[in-house]
Structures are given as structure tokens and as C-alpha cells.
C-alpha positions in Angstrom: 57.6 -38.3 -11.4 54.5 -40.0 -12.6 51.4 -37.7 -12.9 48.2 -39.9 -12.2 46.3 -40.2 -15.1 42.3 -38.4 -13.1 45.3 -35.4 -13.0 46.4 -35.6 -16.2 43.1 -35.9 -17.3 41.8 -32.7 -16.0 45.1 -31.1 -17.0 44.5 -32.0 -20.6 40.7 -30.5 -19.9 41.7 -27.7 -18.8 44.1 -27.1 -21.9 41.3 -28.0 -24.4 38.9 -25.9 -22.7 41.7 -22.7 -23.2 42.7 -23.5 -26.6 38.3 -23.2 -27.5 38.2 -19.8 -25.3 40.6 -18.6 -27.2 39.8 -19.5 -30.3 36.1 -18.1 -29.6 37.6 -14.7 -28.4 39.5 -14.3 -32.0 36.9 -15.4 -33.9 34.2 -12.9 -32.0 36.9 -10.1 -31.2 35.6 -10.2 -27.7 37.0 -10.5 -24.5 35.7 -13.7 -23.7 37.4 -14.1 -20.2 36.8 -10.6 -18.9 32.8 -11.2 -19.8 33.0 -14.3 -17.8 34.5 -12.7 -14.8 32.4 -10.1 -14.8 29.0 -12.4 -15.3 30.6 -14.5 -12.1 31.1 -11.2 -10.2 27.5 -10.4 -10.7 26.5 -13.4 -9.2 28.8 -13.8 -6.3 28.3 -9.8 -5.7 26.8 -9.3 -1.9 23.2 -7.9 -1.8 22.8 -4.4 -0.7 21.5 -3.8 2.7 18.1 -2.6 2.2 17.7 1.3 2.5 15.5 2.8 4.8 12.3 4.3 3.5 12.7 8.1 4.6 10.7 9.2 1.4 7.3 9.6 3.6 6.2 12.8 4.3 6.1 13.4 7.8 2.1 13.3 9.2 1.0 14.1 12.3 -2.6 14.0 13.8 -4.3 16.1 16.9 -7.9 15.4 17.6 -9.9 18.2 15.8 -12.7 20.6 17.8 -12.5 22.8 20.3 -10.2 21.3 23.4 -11.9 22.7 26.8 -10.0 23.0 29.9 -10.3 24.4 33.5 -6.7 23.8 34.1 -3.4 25.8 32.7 -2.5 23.0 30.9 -4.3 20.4 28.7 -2.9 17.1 27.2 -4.4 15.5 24.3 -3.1 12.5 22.0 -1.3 13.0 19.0 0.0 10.5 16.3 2.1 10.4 13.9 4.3 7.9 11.2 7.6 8.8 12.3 9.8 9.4 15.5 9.3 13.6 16.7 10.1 15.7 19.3 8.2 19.6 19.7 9.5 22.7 19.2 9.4 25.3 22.2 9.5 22.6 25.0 8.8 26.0 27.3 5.3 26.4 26.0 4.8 22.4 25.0 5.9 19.0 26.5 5.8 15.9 24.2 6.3 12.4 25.7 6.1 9.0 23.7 3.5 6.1 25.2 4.1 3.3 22.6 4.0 2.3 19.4 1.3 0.3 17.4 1.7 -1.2 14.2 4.2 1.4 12.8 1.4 4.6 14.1 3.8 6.5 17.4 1.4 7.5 19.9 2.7 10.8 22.2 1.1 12.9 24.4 0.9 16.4 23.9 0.7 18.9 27.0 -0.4 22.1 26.0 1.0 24.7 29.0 0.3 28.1 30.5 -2.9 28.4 29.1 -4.7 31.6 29.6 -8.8 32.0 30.1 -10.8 32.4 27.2 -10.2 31.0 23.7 -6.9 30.4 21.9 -5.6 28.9 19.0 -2.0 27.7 19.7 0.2 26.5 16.3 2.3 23.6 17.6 5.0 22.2 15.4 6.3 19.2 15.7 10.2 17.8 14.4 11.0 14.4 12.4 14.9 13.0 12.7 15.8 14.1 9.5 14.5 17.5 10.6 11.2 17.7 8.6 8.4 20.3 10.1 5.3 20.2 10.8 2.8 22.8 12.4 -0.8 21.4 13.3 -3.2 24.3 15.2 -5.0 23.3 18.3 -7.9 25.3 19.8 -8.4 25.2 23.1 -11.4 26.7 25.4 -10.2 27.5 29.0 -13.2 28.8 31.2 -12.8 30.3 34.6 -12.8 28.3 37.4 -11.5 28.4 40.6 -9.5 26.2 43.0 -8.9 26.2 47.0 -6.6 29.1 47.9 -2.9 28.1 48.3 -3.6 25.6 45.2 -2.1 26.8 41.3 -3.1 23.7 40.0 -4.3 19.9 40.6 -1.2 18.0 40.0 -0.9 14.8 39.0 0.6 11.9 41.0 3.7 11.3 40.9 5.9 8.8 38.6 2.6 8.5 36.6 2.6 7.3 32.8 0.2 8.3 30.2 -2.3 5.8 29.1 -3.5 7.1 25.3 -5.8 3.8 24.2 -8.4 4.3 27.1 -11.3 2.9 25.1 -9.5 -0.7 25.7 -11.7 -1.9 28.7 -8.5 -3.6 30.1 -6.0 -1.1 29.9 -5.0 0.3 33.6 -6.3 4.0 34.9 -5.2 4.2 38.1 -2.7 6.2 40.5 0.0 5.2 38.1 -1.5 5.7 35.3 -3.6 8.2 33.7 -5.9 9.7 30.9 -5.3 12.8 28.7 -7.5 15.0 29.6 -9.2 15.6 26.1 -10.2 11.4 26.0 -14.1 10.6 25.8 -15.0 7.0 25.4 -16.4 6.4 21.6 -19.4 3.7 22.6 -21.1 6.3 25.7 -24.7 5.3 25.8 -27.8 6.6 27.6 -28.7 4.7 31.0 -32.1 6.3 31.0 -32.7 4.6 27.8 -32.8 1.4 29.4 -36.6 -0.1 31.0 -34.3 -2.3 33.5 -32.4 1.3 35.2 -33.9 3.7 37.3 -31.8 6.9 37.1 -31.4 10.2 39.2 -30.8 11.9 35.6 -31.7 11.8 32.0 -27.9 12.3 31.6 -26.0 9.5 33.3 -24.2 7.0 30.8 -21.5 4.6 31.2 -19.7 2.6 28.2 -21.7 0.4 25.6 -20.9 -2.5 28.0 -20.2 -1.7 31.4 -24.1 -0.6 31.0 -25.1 -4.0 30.0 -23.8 -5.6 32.5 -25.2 -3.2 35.2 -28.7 -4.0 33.3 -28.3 -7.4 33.6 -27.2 -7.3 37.4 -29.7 -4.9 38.5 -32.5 -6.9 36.7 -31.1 -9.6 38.7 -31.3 -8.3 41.9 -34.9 -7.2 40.8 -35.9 -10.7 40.4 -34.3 -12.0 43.9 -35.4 -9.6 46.2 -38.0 -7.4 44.6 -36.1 -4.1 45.4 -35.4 -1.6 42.7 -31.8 0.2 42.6 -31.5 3.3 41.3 -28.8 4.8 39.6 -27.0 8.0 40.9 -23.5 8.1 39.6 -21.8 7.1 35.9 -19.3 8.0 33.5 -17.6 11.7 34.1 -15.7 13.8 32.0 -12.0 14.8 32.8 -13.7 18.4 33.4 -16.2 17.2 35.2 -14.2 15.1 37.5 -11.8 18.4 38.1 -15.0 19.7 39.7 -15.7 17.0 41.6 -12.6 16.5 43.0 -11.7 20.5 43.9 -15.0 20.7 45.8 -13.6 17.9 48.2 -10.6 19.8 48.7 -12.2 22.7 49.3 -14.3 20.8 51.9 -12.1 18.7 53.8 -8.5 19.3 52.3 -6.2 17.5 49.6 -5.1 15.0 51.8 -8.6 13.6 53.2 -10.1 13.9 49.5 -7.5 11.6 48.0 -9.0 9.4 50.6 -12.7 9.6 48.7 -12.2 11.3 45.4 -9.6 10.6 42.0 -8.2 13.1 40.9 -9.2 14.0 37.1 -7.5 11.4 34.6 -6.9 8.7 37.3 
């Protein structure tokens, strides 16, 4: 049987090629094949799946100050830079809202909170079982509520909304404010010429106001009446009153008709 000669070729190649690596390995005293093999089986080796970065210490951030309530409870935001749950879920409850850019937003509810001032250690619980303690103090001042009544609940099925200060975000029956959230960009309405107010101390957000300005300067112009301003921006607290004095008045039922309840 014939062998064709591109076959033979290589054949005799492949012999030559031997003969040299042999030759080399005598001469050097090395073992030239097995450094071969193993320069190829760095090459061909599979990369490494990439191992996750659990060298970061665990942080964890509570708004700072003095939290004031009229309730038993109080929930405040809180983030941190990895997954957590809370120790003592009798005392606390933790719940996730969302995660933005690698920074876990939660919030914190704070329960059974007595009158007077308090500063309660809260410690918080990574995955791989790191610890964390932050204090929060919180103000609760007397106040009372309609007899029958332990507490203004919130509605039902409702989901935490922690990034209030985005003017599109909803607030609404199904979803709701911690109750330690103040806008950042507040501003004075009595500082405007173009508002007549009831009170020095209405304000409303940076631009919600100047829009109202522009509308009531507006109306000004058209019809020659002035408009004065009565009601703005309330606090969470403040709300709480508002809202508990309609119940007093006409009941829970006919003030969820007129009135939100605090953080919605």
C-alpha cells in the first residue's frame, strides 16, 4: 500500500521534528516535552469564575438627630452596602424597598415606643453574619387619640416609598412615606411678593411654590383678585394631628372621606 507523498511528507516532519526535541532535551538536560505540555496547559487552562467581593465591611446608615413621634412606632430609612435582616424582629421590623446603584434601601420600624426620650441600639445582620449596631434616638411626646383607637394604622397592602423628594414618585393609599422624611428644597411662601399667606410658616417644595407663584400671579393679571394662601406642606407629625382631630369629630370612616392619613 502506497502512502501519498503530502502523508509521507508530514510523517517525515514529524520524525525530524522528534529527532531535534530530543536532541535539544540531552543537550539541555531538560524535559523538553513536559515544559511544552505544561506551557500549552497554561494556555488552554479555563479562567476562574470571578470571586465575589465579600471583603467590604458591612455599613449601614440611619438619619442622625433626634426622631420625634406621636405614635408607638416610627419608621425611618436606612441604607446600607449589602443585603441585612434586624435582630429582635419583636422590638424592630426591617423591610427592603429597592435597590439603587449597589446602595439597599430598607425601612426601619422602630415599635412599642414609650413617652419621653429613648435611645434604642438597633443591630442590623449581613449574610455572612457580620454585625452591626447603629443607636437611634427617638422623642415620643404625649398625645392623644379618639377612645377605642391604639393607633392610626396604615392602609392596607401598602408599600413603603423611601425617595420621596422625587416629585414623580407615588404617595398615595398604596403607598406611603416613613414618617421621619422632610423634603430637602422646603422654602418660605411668605418670602414671595406674588403670595399672600395666612402664616409666616407655610412652605411647599422649591418648585411646587414656583409654579403656585406663577399661577396665582396669573390669575392676578386676569381678573384682578388676589388668592391667599391657607394651607402647604405638613409634617408626618403634623398631619397625625390633623387627621386624629377629624376622627375625633366625625369618626374614622367619614374622615378618610376629607383627611390622609399621616404618610399617605
Amino acid at each position: 500500500m502506497k502512502i501519498a507523498k503530502p502523508i509521507k511528507l508530514i510523517v517525515i516532519i514529524f520524525i525530524i521534528v522528534a529527532i531535534i526535541l530530543i536532541g535539544v532535551s540531552v543537550v539541555l538536560k531538560i524535559d523538553l516535552l513536559s515544559e511544552i505540555r505544561s506551557t500549552i496547559n497554561t494556555f488552554i487552562k479555563p479562567a476562574s469564575a470571578p470571586v465575589a467581593d465579600n471583603t467590604k465591611p458591612l455599613e449601614v446608615t440611619v438619619k442622625e438627630g433626634a426622631h420625634e413621634t406621636l405614635q408607638p412606632r416610627i419608621s425611618l430609612t436606612v441604607t446600607t452596602n449589602q443585603d441585612v435582616e434586624v435582630l429582635n424582629p419583636d422590638k424592630f421590623k426591617l423591610t427592603f424597598v429597592k435597590d439603587i446603584e449597589g446602595t439597599k434601601y430598607y425601612a426601619l420600624e422602630i415599635l412599642n415606643i414609650g413617652t419621653g426620650t429613648a435611645t434604642v441600639p438597633v443591630t442590623f445582620k449581613s449574610k455572612s453574619g457580620e454585625q452591626l449596631t447603629q443607636s437611634v434616638n427617638v422623642l415620643r411626646s404625649p398625645f392623644s387619640i379618639p377612645l377605642g383607637l391604639k393607633d392610626i394604622v396604615d392602609w392596607e397592602n401598602s408599600v413603603y416609598t423611601v425617595d420621596g423628594d422625587n416629585l414623580v414618585v407615588p404617595v398615595n393609599k398604596g403607598h406611603k412615606l416613613v414618617s421621619d422624611y422632610e423634603p430637602t428644597d422646603l422654602v418660605r411662601l411668605f418670602d414671595d411678593k406674588n403670595l399672600l399667606v395666612q402664616t409666616d410658616k407655610l412652605m411647599l417644595r422649591s418648585e411646587a411654590a414656583e409654579a403656585l407663584s406663577l399661577m396665582v400671579k396669573k390669575l392676578m393679571d386676569e381678573t384682578g383678585k388676589p388668592l391667599t394662601i391657607a394651607s402647604a406642606y405638613r409634617s408626618y407629625n403634623n398631619q397625625f394631628q390633623q387627621y386624629v382631630s377629624w376622627v375625633k369629630t366625625y369618626g374614622q370612616e367619614d374622615a378618610d372621606k376629607v383627611s390622609a392619613r399621616p404618610g399617605f
